[in-house]
LUMSE-424178 format. One line per 8 residues: number of its first residue (from 1); their letters; for each residue x, y, z of N, C-alpha, C, CB. Coordinates in steps of 0.2 Angstrom, whole numbers, plus 2048, in hexadecimal, padded with zeros to 3 digits. Glycine has a CB too. Layout:
<rs>
NUM = A = X:Y:Z:X:Y:Z:X:Y:Z:X:Y:Z ~ ...
</rs>
This chain:
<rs>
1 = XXXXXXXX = 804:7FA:800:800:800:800:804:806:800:7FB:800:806 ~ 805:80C:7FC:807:811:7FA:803:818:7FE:806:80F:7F2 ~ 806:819:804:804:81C:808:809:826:809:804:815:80E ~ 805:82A:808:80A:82E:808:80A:832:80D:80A:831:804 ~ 810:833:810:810:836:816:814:83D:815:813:832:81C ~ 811:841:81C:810:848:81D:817:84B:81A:80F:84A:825 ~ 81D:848:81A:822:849:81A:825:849:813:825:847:81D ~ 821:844:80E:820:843:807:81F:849:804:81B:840:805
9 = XXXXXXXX = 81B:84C:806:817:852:802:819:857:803:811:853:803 ~ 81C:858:80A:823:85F:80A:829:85C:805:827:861:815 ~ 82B:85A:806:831:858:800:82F:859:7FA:832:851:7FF ~ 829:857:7F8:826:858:7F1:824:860:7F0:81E:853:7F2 ~ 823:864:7F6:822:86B:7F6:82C:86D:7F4:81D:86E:801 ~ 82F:86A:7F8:834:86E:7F9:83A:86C:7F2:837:86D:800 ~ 839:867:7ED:83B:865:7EA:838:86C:7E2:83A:85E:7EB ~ 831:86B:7E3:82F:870:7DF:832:878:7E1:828:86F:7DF
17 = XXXXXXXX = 831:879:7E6:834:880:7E7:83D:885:7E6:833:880:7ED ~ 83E:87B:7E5:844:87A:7E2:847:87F:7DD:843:875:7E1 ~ 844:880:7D8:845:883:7D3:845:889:7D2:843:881:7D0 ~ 840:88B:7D7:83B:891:7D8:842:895:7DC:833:88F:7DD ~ 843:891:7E3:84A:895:7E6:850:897:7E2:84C:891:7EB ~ 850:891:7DD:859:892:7D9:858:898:7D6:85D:88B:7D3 ~ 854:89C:7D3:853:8A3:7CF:852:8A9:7D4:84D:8A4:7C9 ~ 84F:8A7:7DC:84D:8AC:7E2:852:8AF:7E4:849:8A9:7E7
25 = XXXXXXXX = 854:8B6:7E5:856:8BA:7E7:858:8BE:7ED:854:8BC:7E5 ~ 84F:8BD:7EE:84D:8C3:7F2:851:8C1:7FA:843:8C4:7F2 ~ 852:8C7:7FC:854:8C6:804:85A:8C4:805:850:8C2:809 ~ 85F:8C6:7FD:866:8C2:7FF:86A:8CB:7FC:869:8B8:7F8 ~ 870:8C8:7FD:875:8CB:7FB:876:8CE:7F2:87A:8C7:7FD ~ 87A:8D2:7F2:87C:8D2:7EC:880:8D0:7E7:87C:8D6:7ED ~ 884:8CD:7E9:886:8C7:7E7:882:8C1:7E6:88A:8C6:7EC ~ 87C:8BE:7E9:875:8BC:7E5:873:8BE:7E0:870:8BE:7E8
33 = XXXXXXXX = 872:8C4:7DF:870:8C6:7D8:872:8C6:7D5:86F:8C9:7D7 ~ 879:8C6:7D4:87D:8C4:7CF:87F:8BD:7CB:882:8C5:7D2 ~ 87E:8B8:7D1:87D:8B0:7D1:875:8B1:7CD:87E:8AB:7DA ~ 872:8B5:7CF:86A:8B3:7CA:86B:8B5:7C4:864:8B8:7CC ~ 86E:8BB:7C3:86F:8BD:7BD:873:8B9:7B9:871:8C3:7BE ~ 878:8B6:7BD:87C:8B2:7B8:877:8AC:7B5:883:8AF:7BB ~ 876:8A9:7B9:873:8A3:7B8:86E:8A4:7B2:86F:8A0:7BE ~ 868:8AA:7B4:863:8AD:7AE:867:8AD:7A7:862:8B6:7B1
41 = XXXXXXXX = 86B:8B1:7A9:870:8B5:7A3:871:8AB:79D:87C:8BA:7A8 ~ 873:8A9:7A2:879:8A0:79E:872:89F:79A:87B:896:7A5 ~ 86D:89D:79E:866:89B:79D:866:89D:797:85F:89D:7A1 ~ 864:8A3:796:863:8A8:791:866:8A7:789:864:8AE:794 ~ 86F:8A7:78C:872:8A7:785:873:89E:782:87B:8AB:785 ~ 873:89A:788:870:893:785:86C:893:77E:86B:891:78B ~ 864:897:782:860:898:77D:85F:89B:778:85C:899:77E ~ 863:89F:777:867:8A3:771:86A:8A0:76B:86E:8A6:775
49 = XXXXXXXX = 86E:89D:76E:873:898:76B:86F:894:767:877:895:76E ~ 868:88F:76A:865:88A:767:861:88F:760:85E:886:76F ~ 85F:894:762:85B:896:75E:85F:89B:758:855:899:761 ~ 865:89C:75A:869:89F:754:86A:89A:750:870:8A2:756 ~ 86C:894:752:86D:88C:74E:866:88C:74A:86E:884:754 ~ 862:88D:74B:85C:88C:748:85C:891:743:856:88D:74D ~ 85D:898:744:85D:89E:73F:862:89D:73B:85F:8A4:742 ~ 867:89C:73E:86A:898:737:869:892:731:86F:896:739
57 = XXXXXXXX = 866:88D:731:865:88A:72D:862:88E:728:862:884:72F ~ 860:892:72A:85A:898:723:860:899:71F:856:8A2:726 ~ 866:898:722:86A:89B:71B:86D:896:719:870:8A1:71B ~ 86C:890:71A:86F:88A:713:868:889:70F:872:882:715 ~ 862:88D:70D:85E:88F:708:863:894:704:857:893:70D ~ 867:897:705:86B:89A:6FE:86B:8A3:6FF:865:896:6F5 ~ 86A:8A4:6F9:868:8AA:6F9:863:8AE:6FD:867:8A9:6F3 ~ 85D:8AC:6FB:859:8AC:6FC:856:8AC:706:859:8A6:6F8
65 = XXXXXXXX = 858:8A8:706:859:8A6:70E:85D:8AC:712:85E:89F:70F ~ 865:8AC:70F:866:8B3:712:865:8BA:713:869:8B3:710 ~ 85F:8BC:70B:85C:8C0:70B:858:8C3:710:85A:8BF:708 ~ 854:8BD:712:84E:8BA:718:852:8BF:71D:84D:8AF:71A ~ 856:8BB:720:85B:8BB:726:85D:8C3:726:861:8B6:725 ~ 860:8C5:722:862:8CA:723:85B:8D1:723:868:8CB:71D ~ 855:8D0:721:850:8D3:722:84D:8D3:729:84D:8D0:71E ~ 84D:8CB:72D:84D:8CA:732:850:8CD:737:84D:8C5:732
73 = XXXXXXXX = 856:8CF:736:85B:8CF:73A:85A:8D9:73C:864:8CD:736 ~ 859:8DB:737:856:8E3:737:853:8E4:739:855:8E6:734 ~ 84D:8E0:73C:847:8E2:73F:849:8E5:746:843:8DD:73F ~ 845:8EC:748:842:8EB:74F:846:8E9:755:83C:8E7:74F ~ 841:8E5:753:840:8DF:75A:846:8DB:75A:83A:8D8:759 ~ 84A:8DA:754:84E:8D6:753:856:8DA:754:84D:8D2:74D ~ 855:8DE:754:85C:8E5:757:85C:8E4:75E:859:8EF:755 ~ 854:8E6:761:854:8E5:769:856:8DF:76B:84D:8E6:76B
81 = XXXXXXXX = 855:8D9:768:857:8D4:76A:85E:8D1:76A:853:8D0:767 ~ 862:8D6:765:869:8D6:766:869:8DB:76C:86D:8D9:75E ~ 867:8E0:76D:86B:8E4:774:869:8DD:77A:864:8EF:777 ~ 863:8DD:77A:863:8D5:780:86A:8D2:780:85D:8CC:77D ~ 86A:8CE:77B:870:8CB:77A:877:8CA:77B:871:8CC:777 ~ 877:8D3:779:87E:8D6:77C:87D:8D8:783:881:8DD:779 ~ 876:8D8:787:875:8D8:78E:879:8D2:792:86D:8D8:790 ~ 875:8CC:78F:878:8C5:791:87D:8C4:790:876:8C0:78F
89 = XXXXXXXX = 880:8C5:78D:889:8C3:78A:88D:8C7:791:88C:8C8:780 ~ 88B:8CF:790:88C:8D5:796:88E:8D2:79E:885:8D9:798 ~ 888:8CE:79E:887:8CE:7A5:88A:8C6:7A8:87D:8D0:7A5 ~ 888:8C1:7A4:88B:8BB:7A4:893:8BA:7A5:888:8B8:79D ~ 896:8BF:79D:89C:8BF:79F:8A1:8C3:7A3:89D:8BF:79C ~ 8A0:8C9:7A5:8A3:8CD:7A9:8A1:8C7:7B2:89E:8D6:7A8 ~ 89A:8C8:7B3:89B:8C4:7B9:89E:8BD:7B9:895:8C3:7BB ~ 89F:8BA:7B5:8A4:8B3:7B2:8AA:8B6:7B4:8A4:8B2:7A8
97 = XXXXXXXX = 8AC:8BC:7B3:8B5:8BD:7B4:8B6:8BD:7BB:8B9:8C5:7AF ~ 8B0:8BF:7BE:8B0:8C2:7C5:8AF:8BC:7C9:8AA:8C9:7C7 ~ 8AB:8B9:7C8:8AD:8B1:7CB:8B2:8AD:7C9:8A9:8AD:7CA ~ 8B3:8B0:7C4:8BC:8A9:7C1:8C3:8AE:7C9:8C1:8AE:7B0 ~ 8C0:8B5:7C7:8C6:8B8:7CB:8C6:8B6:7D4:8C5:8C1:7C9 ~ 8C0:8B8:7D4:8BE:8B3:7DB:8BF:8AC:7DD:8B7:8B3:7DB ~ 8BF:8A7:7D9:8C1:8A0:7DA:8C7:8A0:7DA:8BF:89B:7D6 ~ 8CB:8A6:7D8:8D2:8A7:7D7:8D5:8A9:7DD:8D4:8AC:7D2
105 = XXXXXXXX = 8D0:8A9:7E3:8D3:8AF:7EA:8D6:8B5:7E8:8D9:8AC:7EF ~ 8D5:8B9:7E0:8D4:8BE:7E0:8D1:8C4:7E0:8D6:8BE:7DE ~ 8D1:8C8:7E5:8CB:8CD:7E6:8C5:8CA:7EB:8C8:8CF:7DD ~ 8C7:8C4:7EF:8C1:8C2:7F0:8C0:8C7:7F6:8C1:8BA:7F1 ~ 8C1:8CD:7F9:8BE:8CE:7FF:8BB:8D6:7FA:8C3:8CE:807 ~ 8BC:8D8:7F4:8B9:8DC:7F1:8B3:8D9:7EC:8BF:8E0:7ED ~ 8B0:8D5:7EC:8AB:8D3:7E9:8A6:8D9:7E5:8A8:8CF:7ED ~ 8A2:8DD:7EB:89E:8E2:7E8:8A1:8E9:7E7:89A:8E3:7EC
113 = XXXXXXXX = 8A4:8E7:7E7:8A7:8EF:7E2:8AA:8ED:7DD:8AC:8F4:7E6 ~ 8AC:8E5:7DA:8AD:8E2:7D4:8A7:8E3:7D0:8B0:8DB:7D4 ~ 8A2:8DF:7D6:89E:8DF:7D1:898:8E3:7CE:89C:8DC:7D2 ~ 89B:8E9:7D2:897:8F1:7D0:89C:8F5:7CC:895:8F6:7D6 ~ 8A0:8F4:7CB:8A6:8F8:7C5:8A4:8F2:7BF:8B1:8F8:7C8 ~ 8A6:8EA:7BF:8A2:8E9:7B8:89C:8E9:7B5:8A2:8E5:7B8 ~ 896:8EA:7BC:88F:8EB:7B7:890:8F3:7B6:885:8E8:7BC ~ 894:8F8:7B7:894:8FF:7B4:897:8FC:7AD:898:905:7B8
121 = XXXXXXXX = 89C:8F7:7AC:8A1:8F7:7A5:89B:8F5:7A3:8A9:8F2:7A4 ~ 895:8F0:7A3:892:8EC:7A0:88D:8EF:79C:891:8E8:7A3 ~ 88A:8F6:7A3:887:8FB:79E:88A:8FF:799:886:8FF:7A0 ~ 88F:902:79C:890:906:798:894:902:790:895:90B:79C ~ 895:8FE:791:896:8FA:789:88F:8F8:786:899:8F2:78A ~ 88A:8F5:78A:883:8F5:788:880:8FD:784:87F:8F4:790 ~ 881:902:788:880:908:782:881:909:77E:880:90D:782 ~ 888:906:77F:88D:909:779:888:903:772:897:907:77C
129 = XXXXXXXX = 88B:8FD:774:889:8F8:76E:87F:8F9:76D:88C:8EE:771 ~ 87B:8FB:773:876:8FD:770:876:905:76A:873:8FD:775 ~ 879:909:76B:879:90D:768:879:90B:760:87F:910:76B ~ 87F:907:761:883:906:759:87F:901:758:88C:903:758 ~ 879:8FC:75B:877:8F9:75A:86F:8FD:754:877:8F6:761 ~ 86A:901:757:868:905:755:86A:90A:74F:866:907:759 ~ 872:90D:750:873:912:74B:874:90D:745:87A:918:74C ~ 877:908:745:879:905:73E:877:8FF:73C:880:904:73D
</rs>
């Protein structure tokens, strides 16, 4: 007999919330947010990557295909979706160096002020490549 007990079902609660916690933030540090953001950010250019592989096949259709593409690419939406882009890359990799440098026992008792001088670089490169992103 397959009998569930009380203790079953908190597990079952806490397994599910599982997931829910590994992206939750709130009521930590700032150094949390960072780890969210990274993890967000990976997620993100993972899914990038799958569907750039997909956008590409349009161009072994030829000519033609390219055409497609390069029409696509000018859109809108699809500019904005390059500034994202260069957000994730931004933010993934600068905080990437700052934990490589940290696993290095370098800088480790400066952490937030690394990691508030790189998300200033990250902006300010973000404007920049948004800029040139929209002017050309």
């Amino acid at each position: 007999m397959n009998v569930e007990r009380p203790h079953d079902l908190t597990y079952q609660v806490a397994e599910s919330r599982r997931v829910v916690n590994w992206l939750d933030s709130r009521g930590r540090g700032l150094g949390m947010w960072a780890f969210v953001a990274h993890r967000i950010t990976g997620i993100g250019l993972v899914v990038y990557l799958l569907l750039h592989l997909v956008l590409l096949s349009i161009l072994a259709q030829g000519p033609d295909g390219w055409d497609s593409f390069v029409a696509l690419a000018r859109t809108p939406v699809f500019l904005a979706l390059d500034v994202v882009l260069i957000a994730g890359v931004l933010i993934h990799g600068l905080n990437g160096v700052r934990v490589a440098l940290t696993g290095m026992d370098f800088g480790l008792r400066q952490q937030k002020p690394a990691l508030v001088g790189l998300a200033i670089v990250a902006a300010v490169a973000l404007v920049y490549a948004s800029i040139r992103i929209v002017a050309g």
